[in-house]
PDB file of N, H, CA, C and O in Angstrom:
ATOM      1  N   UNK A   1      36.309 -28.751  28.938  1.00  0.00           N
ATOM      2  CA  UNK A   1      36.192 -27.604  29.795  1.00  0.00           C
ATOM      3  C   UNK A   1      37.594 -27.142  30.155  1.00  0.00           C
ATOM      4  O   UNK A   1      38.324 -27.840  30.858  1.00  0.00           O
ATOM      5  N   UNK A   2      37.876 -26.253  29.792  1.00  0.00           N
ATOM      6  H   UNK A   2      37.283 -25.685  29.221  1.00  0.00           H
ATOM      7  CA  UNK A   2      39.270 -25.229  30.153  1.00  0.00           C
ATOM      8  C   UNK A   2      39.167 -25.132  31.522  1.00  0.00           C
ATOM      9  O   UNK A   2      38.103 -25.214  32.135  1.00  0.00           O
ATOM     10  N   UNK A   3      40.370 -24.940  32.068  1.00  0.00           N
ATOM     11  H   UNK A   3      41.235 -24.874  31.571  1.00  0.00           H
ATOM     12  CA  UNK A   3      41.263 -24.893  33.434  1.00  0.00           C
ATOM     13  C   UNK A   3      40.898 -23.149  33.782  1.00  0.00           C
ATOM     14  O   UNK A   3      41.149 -22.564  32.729  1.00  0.00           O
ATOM     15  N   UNK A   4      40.613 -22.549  34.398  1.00  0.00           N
ATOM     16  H   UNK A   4      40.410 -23.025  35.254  1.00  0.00           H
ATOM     17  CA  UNK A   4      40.541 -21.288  35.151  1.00  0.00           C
ATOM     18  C   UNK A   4      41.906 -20.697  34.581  1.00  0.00           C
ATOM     19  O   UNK A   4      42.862 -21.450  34.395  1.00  0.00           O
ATOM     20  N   UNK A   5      42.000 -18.866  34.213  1.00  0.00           N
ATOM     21  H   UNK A   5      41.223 -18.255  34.364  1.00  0.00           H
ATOM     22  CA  UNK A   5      42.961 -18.727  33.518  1.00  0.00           C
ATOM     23  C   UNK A   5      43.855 -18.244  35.196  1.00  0.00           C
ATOM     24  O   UNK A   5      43.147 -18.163  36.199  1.00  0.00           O
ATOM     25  N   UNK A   6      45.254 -17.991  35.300  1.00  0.00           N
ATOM     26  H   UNK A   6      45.829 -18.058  34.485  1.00  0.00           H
ATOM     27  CA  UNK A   6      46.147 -17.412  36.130  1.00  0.00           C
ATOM     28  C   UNK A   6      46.458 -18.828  37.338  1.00  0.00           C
ATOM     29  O   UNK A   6      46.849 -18.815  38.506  1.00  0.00           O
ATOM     30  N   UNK A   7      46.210 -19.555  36.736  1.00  0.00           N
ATOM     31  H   UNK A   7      45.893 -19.565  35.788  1.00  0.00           H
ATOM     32  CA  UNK A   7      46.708 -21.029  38.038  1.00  0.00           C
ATOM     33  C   UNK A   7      48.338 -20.607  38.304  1.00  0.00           C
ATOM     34  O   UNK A   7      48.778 -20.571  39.453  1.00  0.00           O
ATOM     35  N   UNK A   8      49.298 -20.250  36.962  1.00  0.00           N
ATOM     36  H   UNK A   8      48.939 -20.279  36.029  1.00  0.00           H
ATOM     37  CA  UNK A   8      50.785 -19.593  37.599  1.00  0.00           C
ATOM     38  C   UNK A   8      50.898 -18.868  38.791  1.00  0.00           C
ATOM     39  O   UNK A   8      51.850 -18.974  39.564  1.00  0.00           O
ATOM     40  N   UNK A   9      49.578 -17.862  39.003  1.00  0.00           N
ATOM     41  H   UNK A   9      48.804 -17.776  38.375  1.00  0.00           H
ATOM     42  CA  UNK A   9      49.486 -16.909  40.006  1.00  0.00           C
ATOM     43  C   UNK A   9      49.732 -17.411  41.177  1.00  0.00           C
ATOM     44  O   UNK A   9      50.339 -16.548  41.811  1.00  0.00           O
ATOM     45  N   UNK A  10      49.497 -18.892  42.170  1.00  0.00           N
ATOM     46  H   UNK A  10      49.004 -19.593  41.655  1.00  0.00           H
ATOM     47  CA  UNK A  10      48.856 -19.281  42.890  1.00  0.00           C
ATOM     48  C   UNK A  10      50.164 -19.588  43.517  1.00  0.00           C
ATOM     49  O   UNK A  10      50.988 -20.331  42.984  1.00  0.00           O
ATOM     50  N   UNK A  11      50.365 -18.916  44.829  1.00  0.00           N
ATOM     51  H   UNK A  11      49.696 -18.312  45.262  1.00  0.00           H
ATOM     52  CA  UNK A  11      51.464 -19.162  45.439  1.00  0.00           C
ATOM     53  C   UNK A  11      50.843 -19.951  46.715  1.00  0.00           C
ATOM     54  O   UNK A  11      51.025 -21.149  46.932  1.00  0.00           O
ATOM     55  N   UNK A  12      50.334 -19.363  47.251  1.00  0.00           N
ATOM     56  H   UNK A  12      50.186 -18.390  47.074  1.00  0.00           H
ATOM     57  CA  UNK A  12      50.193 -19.749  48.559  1.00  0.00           C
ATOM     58  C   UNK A  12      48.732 -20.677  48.876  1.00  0.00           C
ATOM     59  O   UNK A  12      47.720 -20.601  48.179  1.00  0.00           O
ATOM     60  N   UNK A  13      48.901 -21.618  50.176  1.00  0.00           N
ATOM     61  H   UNK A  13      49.723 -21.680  50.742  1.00  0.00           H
ATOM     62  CA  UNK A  13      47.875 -22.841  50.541  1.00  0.00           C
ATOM     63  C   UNK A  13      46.028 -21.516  50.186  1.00  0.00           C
ATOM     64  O   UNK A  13      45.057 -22.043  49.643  1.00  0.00           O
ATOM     65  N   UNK A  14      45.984 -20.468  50.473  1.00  0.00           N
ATOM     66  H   UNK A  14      46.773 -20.040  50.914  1.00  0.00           H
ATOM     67  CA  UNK A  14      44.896 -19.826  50.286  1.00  0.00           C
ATOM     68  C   UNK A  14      44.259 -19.350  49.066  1.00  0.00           C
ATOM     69  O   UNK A  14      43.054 -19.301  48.822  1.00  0.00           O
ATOM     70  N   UNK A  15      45.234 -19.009  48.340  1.00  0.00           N
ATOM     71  H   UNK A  15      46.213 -19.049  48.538  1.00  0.00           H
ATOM     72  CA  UNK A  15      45.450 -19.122  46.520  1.00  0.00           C
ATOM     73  C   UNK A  15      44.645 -20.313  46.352  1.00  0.00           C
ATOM     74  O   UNK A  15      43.453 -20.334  46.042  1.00  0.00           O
ATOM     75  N   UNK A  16      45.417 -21.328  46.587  1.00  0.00           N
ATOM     76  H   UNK A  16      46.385 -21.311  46.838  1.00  0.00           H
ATOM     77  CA  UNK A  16      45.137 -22.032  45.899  1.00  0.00           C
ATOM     78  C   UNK A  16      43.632 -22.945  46.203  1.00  0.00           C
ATOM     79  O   UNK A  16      42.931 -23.653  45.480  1.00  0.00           O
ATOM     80  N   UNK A  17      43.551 -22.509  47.698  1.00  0.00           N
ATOM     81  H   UNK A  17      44.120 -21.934  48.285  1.00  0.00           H
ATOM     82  CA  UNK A  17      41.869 -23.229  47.902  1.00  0.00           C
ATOM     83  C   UNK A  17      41.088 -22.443  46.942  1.00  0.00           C
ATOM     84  O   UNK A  17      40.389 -23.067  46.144  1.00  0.00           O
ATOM     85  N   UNK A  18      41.107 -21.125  46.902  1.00  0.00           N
ATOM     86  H   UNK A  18      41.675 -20.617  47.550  1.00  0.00           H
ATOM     87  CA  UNK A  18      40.426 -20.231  46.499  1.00  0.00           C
ATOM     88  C   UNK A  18      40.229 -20.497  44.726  1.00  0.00           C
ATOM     89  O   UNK A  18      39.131 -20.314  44.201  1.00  0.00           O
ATOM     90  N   UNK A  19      41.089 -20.816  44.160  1.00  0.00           N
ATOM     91  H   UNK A  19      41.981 -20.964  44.587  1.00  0.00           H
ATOM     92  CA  UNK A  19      41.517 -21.660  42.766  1.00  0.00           C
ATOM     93  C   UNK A  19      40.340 -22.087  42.856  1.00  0.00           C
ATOM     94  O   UNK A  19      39.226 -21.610  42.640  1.00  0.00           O
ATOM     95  N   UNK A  20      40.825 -23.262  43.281  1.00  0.00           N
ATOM     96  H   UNK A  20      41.730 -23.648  43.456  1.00  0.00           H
ATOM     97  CA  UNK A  20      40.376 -24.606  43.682  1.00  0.00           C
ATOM     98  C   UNK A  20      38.820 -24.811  43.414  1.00  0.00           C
ATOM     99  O   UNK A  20      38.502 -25.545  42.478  1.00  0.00           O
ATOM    100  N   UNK A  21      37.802 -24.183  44.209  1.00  0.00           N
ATOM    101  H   UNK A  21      38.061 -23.588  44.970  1.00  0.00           H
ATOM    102  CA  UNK A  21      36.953 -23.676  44.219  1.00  0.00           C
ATOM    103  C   UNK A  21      35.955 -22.753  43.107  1.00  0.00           C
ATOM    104  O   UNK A  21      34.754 -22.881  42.872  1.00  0.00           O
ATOM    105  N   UNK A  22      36.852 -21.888  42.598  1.00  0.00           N
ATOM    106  H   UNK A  22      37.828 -21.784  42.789  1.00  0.00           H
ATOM    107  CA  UNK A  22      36.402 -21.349  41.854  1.00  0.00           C
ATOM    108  C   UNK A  22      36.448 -22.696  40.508  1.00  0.00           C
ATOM    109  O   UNK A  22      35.604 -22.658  39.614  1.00  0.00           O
ATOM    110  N   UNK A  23      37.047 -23.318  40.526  1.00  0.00           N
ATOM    111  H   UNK A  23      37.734 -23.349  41.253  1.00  0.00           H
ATOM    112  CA  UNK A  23      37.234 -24.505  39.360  1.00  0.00           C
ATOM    113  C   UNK A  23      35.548 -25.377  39.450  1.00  0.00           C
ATOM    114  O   UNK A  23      34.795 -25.591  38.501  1.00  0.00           O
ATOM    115  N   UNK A  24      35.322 -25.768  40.999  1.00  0.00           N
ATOM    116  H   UNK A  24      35.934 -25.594  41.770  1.00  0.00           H
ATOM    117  CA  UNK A  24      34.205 -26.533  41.235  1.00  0.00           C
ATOM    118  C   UNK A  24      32.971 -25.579  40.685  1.00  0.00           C
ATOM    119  O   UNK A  24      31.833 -26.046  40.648  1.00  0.00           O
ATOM    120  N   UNK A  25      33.164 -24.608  40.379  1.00  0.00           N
ATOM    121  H   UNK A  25      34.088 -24.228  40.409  1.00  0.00           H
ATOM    122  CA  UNK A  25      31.965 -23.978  39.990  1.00  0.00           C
ATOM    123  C   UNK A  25      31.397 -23.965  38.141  1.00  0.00           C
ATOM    124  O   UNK A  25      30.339 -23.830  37.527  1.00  0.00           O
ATOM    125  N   UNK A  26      32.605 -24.158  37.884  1.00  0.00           N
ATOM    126  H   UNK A  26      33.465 -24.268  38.382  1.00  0.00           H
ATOM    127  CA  UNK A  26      32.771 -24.688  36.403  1.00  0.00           C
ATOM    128  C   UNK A  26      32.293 -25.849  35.898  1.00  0.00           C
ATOM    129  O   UNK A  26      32.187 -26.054  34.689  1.00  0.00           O
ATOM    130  N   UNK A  27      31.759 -27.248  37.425  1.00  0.00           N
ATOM    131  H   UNK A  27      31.845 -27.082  38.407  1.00  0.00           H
ATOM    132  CA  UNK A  27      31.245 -28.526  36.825  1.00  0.00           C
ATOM    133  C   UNK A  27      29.939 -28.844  36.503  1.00  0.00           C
ATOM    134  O   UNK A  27      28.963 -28.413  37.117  1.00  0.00           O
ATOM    135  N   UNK A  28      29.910 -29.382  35.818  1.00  0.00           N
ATOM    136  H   UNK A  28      30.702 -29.732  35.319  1.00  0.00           H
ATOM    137  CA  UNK A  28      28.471 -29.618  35.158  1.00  0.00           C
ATOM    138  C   UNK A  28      27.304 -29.930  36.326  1.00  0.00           C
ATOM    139  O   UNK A  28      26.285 -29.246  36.421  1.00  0.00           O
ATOM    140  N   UNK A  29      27.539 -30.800  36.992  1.00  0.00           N
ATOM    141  H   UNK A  29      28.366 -31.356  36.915  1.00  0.00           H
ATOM    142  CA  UNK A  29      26.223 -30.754  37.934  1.00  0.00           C
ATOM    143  C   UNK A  29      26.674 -30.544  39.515  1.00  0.00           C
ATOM    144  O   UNK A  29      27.779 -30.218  39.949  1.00  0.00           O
ATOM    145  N   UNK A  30      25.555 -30.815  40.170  1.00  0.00           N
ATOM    146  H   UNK A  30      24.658 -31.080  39.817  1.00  0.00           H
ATOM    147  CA  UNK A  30      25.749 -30.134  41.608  1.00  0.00           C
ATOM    148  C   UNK A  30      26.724 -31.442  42.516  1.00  0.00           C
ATOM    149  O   UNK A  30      27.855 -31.487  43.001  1.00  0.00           O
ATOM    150  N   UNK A  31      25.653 -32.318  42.413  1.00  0.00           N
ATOM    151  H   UNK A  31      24.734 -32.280  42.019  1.00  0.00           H
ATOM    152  CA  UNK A  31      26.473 -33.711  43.014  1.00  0.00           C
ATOM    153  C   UNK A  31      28.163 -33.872  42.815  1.00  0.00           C
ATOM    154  O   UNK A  31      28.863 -34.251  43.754  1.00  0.00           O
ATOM    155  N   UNK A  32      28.670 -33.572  41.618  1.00  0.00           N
ATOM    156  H   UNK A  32      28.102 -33.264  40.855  1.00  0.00           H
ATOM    157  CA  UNK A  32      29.798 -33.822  41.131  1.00  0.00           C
ATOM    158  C   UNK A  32      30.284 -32.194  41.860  1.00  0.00           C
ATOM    159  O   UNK A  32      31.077 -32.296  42.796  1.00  0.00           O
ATOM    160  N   UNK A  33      29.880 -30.848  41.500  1.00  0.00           N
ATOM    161  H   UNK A  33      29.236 -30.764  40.739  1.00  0.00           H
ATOM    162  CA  UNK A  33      30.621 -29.988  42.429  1.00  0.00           C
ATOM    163  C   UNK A  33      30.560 -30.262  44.278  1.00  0.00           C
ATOM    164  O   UNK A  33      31.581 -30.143  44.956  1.00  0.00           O
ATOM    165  N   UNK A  34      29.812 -30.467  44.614  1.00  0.00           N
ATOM    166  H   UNK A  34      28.983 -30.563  44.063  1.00  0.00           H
ATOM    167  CA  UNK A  34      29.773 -30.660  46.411  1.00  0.00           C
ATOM    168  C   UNK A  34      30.846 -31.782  46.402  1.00  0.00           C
ATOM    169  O   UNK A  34      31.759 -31.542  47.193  1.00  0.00           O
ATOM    170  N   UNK A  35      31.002 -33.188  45.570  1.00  0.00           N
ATOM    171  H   UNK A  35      30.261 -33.383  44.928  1.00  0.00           H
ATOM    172  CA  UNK A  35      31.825 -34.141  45.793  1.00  0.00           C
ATOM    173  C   UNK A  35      33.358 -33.403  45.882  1.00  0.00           C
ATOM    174  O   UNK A  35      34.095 -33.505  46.863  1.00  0.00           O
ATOM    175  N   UNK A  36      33.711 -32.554  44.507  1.00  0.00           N
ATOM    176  H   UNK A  36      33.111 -32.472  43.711  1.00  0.00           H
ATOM    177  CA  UNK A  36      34.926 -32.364  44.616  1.00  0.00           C
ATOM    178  C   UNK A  36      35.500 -30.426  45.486  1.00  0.00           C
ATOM    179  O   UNK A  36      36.588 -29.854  45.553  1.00  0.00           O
ATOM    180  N   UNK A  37      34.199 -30.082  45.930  1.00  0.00           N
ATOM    181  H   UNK A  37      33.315 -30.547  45.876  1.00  0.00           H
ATOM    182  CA  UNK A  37      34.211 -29.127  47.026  1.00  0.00           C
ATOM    183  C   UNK A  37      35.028 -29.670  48.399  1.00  0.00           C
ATOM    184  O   UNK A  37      36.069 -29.318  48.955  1.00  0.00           O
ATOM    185  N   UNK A  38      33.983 -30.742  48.664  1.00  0.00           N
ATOM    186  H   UNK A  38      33.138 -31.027  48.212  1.00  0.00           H
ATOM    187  CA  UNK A  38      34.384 -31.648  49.657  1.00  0.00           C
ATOM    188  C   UNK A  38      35.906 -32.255  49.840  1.00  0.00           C
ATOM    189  O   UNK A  38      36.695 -32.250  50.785  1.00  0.00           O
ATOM    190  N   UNK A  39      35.958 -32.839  48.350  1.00  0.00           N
ATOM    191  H   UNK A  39      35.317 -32.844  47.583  1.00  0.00           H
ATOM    192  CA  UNK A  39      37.428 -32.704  48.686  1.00  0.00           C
ATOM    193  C   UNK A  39      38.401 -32.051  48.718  1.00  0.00           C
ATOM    194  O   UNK A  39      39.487 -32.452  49.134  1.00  0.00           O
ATOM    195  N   UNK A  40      38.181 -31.011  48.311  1.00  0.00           N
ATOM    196  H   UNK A  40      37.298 -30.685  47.972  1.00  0.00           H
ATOM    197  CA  UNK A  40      39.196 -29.927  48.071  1.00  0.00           C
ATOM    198  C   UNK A  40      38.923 -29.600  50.110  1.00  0.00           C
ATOM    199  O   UNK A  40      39.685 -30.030  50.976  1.00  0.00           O
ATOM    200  N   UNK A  41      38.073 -29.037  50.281  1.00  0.00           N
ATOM    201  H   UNK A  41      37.454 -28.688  49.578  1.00  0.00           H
ATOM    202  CA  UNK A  41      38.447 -28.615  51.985  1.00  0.00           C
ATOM    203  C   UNK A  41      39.172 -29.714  53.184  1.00  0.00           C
ATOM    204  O   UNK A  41      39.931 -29.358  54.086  1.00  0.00           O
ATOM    205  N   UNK A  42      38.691 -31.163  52.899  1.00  0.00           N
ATOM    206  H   UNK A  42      38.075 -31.452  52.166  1.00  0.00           H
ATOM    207  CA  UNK A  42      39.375 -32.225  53.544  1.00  0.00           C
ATOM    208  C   UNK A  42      41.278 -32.152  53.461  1.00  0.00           C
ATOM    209  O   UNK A  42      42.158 -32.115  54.321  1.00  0.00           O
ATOM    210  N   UNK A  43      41.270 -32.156  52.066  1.00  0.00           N
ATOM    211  H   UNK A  43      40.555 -32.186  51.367  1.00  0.00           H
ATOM    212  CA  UNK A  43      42.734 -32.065  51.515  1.00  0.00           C
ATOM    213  C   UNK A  43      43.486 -30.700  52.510  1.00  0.00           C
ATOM    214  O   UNK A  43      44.283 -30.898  53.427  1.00  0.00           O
ATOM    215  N   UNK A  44      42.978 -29.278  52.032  1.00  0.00           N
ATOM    216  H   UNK A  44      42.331 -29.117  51.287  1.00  0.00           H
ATOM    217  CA  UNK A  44      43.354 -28.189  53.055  1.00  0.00           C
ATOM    218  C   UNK A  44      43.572 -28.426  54.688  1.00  0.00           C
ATOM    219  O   UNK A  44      44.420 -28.139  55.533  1.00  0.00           O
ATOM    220  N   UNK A  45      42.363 -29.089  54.626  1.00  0.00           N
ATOM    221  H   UNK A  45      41.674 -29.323  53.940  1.00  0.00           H
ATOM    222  CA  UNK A  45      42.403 -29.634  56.392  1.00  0.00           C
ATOM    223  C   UNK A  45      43.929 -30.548  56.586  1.00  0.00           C
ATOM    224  O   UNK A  45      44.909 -30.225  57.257  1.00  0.00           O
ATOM    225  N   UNK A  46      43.828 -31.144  56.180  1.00  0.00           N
ATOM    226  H   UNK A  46      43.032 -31.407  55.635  1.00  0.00           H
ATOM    227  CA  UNK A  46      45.028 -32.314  56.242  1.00  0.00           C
ATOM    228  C   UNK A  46      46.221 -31.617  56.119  1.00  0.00           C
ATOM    229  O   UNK A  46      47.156 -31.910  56.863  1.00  0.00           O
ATOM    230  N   UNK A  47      46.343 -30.614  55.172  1.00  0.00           N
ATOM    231  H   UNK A  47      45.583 -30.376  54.567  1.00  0.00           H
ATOM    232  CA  UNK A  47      47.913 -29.842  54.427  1.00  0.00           C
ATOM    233  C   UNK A  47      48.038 -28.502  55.615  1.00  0.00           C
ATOM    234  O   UNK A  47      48.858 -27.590  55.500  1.00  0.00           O
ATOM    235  N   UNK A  48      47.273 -28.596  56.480  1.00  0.00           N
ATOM    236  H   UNK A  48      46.607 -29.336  56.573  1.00  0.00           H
ATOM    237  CA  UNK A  48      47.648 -27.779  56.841  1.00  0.00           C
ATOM    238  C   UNK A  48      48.473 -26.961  57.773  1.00  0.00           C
ATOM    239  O   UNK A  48      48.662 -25.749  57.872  1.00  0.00           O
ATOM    240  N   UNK A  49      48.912 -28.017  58.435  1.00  0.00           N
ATOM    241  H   UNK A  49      48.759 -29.002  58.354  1.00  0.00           H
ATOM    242  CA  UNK A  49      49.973 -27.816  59.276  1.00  0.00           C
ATOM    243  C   UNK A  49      51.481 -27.708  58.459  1.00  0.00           C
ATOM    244  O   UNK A  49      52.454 -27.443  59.164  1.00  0.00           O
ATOM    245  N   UNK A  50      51.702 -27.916  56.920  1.00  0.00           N
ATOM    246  H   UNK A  50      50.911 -28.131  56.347  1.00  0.00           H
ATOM    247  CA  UNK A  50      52.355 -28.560  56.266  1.00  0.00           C
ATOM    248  C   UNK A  50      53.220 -26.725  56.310  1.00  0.00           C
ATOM    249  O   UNK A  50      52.610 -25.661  56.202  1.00  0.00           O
ATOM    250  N   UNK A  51      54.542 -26.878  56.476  1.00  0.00           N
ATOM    251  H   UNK A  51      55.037 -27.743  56.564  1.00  0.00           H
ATOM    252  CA  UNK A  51      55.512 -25.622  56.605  1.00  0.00           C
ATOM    253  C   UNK A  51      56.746 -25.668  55.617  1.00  0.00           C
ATOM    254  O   UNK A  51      57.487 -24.686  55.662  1.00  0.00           O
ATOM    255  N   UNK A  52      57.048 -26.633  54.771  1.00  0.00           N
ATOM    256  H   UNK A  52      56.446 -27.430  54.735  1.00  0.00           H
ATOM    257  CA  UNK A  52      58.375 -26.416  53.918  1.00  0.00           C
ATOM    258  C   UNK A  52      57.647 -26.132  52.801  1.00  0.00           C
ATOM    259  O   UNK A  52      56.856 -26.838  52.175  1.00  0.00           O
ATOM    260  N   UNK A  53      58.069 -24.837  52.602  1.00  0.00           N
ATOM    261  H   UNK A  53      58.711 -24.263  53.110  1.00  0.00           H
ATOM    262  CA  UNK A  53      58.023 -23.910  51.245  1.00  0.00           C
ATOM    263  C   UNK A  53      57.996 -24.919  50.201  1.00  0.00           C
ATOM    264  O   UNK A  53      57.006 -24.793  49.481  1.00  0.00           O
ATOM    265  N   UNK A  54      58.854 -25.991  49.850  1.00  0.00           N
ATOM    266  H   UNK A  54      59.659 -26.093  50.436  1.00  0.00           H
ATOM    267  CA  UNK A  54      58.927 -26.895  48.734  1.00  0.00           C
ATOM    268  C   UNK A  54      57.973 -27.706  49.200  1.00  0.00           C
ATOM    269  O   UNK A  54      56.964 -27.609  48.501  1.00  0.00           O
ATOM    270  N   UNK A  55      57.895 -28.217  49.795  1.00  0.00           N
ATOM    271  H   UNK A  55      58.715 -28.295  50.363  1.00  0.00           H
ATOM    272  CA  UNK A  55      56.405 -28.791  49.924  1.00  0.00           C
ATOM    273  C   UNK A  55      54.991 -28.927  49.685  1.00  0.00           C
ATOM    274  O   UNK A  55      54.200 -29.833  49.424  1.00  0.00           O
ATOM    275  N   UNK A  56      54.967 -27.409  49.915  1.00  0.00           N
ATOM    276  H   UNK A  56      55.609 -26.672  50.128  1.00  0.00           H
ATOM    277  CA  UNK A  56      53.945 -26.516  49.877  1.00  0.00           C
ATOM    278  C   UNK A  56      53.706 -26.219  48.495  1.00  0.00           C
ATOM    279  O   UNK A  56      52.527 -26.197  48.141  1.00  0.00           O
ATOM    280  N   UNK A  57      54.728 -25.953  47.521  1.00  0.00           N
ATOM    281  H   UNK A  57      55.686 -25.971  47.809  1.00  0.00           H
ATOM    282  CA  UNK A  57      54.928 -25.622  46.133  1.00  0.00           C
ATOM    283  C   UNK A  57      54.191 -27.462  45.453  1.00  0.00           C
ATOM    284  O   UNK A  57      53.154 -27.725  44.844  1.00  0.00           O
ATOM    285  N   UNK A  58      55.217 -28.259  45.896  1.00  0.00           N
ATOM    286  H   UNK A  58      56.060 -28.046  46.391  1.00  0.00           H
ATOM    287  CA  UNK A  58      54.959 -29.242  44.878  1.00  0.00           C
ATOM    288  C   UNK A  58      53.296 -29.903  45.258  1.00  0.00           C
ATOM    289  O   UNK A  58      52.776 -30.766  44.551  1.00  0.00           O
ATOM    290  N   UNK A  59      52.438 -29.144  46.842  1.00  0.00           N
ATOM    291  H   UNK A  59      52.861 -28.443  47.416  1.00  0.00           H
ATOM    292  CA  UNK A  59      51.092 -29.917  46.944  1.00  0.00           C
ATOM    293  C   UNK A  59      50.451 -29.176  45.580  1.00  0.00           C
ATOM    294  O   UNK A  59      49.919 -29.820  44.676  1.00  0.00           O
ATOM    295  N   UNK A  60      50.641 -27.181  45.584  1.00  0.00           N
ATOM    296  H   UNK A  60      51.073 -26.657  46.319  1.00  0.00           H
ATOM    297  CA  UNK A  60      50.209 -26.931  44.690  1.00  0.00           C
ATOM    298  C   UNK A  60      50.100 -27.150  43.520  1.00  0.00           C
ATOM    299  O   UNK A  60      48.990 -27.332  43.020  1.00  0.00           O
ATOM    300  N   UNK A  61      51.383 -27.188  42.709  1.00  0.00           N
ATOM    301  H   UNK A  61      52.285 -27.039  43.115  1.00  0.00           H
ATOM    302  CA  UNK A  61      51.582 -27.787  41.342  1.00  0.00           C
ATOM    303  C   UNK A  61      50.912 -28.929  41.393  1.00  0.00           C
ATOM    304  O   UNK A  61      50.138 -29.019  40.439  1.00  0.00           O
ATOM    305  N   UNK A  62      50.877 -30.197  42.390  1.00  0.00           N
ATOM    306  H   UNK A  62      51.506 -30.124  43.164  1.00  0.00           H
ATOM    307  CA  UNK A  62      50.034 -31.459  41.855  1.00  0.00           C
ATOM    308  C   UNK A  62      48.290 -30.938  42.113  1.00  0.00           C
ATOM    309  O   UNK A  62      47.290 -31.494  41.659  1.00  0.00           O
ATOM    310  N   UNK A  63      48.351 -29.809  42.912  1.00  0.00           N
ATOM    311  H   UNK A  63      49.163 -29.357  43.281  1.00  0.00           H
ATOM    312  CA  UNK A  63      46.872 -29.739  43.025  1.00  0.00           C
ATOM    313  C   UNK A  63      46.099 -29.270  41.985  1.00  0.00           C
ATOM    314  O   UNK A  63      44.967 -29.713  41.787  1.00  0.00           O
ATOM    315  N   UNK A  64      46.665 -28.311  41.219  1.00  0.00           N
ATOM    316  H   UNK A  64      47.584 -27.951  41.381  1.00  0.00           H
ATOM    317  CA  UNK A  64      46.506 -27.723  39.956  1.00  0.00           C
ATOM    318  C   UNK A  64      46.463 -28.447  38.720  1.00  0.00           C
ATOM    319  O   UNK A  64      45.830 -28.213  37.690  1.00  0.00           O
ATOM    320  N   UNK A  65      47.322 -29.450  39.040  1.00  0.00           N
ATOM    321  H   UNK A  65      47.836 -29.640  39.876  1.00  0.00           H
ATOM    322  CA  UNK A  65      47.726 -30.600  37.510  1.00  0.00           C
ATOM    323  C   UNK A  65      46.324 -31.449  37.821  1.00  0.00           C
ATOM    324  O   UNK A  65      45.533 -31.643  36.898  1.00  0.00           O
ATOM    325  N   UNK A  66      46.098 -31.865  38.948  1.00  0.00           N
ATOM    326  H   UNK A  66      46.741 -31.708  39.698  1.00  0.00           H
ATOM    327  CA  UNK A  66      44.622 -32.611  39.008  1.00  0.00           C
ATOM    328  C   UNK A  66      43.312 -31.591  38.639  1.00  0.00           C
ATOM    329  O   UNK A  66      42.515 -31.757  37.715  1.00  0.00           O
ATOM    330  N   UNK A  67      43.321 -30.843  39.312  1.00  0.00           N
ATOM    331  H   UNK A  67      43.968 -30.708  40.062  1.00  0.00           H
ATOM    332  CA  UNK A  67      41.863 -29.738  38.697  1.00  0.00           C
ATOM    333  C   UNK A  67      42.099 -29.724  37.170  1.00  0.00           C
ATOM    334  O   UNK A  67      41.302 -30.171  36.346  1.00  0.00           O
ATOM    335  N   UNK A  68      42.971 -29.309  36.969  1.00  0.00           N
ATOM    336  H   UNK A  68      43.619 -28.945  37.639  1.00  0.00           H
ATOM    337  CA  UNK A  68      43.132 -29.355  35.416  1.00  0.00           C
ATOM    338  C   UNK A  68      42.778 -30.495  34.426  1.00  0.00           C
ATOM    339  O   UNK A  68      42.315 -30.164  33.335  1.00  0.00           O
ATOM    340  N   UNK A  69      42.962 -31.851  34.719  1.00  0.00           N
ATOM    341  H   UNK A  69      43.338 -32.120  35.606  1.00  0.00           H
ATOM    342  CA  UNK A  69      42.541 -33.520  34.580  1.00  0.00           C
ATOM    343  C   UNK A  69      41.237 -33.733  34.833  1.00  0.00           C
ATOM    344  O   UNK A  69      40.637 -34.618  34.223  1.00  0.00           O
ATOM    345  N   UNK A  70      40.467 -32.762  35.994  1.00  0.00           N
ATOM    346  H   UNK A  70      40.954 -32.043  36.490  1.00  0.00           H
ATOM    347  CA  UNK A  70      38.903 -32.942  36.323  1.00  0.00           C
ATOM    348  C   UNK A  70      38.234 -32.085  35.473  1.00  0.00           C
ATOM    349  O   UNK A  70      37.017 -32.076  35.289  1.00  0.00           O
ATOM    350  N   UNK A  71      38.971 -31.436  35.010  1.00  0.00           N
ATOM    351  H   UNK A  71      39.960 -31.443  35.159  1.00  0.00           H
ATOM    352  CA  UNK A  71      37.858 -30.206  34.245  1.00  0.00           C
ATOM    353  C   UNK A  71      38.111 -30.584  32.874  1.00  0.00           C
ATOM    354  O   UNK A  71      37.203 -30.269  32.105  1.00  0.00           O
ATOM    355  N   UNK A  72      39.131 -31.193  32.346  1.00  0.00           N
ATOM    356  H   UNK A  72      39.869 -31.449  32.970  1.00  0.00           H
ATOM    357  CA  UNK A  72      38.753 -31.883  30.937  1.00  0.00           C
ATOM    358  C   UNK A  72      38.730 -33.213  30.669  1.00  0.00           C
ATOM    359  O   UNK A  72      39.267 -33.946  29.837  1.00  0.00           O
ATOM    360  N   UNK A  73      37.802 -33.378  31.789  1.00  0.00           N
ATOM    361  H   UNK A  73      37.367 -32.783  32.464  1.00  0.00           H
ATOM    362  CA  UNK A  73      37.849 -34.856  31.717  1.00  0.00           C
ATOM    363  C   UNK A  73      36.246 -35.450  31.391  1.00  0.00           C
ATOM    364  O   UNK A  73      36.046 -36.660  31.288  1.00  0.00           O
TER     365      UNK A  73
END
């Protein structure tokens, strides 16, 4: 299963939930999308106070490199 096309696009913590999400809709069954729904909003919850621009960049890039690992996996 291919990765959602424009993940480069994704600058900001809202981008990228929004990604994120749209990826869980791509998984084969329901159980397995609500599991990694779930985590995707916990993760946001947690990042979100998070304010250095580089920071913020490298949660995305690893957040993207993992969706990408779940969807051809």
């Amino acid at each position: 299963m291919a990765p959602l096309p424009n993940a480069e696009l994704v600058q900001n913590s809202v981008q990228l939930y929004r990604y994120l999400l749209r990826c869980c809709r791509q998984l084969p069954e329901e159980n397995i999308r609500q599991h990694y729904r779930h985590a995707i909003r916990q993760s946001f919850k947690v990042h979100a106070d998070e304010d250095s621009p580089e920071r913020i960049q490298q949660i995305i890039k690893r957040a993207i490199e993992d969706a990408d690992w779940v969807m051809n996996k």
